[in-house]
C-alpha positions, 0 to 999 in steps of 0.5 A: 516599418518593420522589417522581417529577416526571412528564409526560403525552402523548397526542394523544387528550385523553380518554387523556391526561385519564385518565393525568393523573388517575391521576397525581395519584391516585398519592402518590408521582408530582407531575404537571408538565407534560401535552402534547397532541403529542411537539413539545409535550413536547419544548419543555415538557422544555427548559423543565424542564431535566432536572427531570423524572423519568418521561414516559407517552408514548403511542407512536402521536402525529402529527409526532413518535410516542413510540418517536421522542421517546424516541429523542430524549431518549436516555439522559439524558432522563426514565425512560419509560413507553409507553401503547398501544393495541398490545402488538407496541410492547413490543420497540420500548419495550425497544429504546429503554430503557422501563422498561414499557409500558401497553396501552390501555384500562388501570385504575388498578391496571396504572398503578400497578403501573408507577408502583411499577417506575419508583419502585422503579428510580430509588431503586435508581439514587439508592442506587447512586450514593450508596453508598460508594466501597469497594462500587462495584467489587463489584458493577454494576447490569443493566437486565434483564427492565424492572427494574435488578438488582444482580450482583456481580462475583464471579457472573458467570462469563462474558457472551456477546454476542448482537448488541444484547444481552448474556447475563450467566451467573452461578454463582448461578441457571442462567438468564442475565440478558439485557440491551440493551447492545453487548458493548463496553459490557459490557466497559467496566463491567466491571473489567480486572483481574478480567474479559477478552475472549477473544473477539469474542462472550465476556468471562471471569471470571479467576478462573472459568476452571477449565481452559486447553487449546489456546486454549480455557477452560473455564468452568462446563462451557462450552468458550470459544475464544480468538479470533485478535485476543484471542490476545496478551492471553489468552497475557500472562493465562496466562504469569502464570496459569501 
């Protein structure tokens, strides 16, 4: 079983007294640090220097709020869990890449049922990057509904950009996968040789496009249209398509 090194931080000690406890209640979450203020947890994480797996940070703290230091720490900080009194927070939580969020006052089942999704999330990273070489080009993983799933190359028809997020259409389920990345980011986890961007909203599966008529592509029953600034490298697609 894997074992998270986790931090606590609330500026309300009886909150913060509660989510400690519950963290050494849990076999599987080693408690390393509890912070009284987002300051506090950030010069006890420079100490830790990147050893620490997940942080419940309360968002509401004076000097520095959680959503602030979660900005801070950024992608390559530890995985967060958000504990609030207010559940409006939760789109924040998603914006800047909680893994889940926890209204005040929340029991111990509701805790561990985020203790378990944060596991859950850091063995799939841990078995994606131990995996064979061979498998890292059939597949990528998605942070999609506060879990990462798996999606394989082969089902994704086309990804539509939607300002911060992308919609992912698979041929598998009729209901697209919504994930928080820009469109270019998208693209770039995607393989050339199989994927295009067509437009300035749409990257296709080659191998999905069922027709081409007057710069446009057919796909599932979707019509997409080739955008200006796309045109030359869809016509270099379609001279060999053709």
């Amino acid at each position: 079983m894997t074992t998270l090194k986790c931090i606590a931080v609330d500026d309300e000690p009886l909150a913060l007294d509660l989510v400690c406890a519950f963290i050494r209640q849990t076999p599987f979450l080693e408690l390393v640090g509890r912070y009284g203020s987002g300051i506090e947890a950030l010069r006890g994480l420079h100490e830790h220097k990147g050893t620490v797996d997940l942080a419940f940070l309360d968002i509401q703290m004076q000097e520095l709020t959680g959503l602030e230091l979660a900005r801070v720490l950024g992608p390559d900080g530890p995985r967060i869990v958000f504990t609030t009194a207010f559940s409006q927070y939760a789109v924040e939580g998603y914006r800047v890449d909680a893994l889940d969020y926890l209204v005040k006052p929340f029991n111990y089942e509701e805790f561990l049922r985020a203790a378990t999704k944060a596991r859950n999330y850091v063995e799939r990273q841990q078995a994606s990057q131990e995996a064979a070489p061979a498998t890292e080009e059939d597949h990528l993983f998605l942070k999609a509904e506060y879990q990462l799933v798996r999606v394989a190359f082969d089902d994704i028809l086309y990804v539509e950009g939607l300002k911060d997020y992308v919609k992912v259409h698979l041929k598998s389920t009729p209901k697209p996968l919504l994930s928080l990345m820009s469109l270019k980011t998208m693209e770039e986890k995607l393989p050339p040789r199989r994927f295009l961007r067509i437009h300035r909203s749409f990257i296709v599966a080659l191998d999905k496009i069922e027709a081409v008529r007057r710069l446009t592509v057919q796909i599932g029953g979707f019509t997409i249209p080739v955008g200006d600034q796309y045109k030359d490298a869809f016509m270099q697609f379609l001279s060999r398509w053709v």
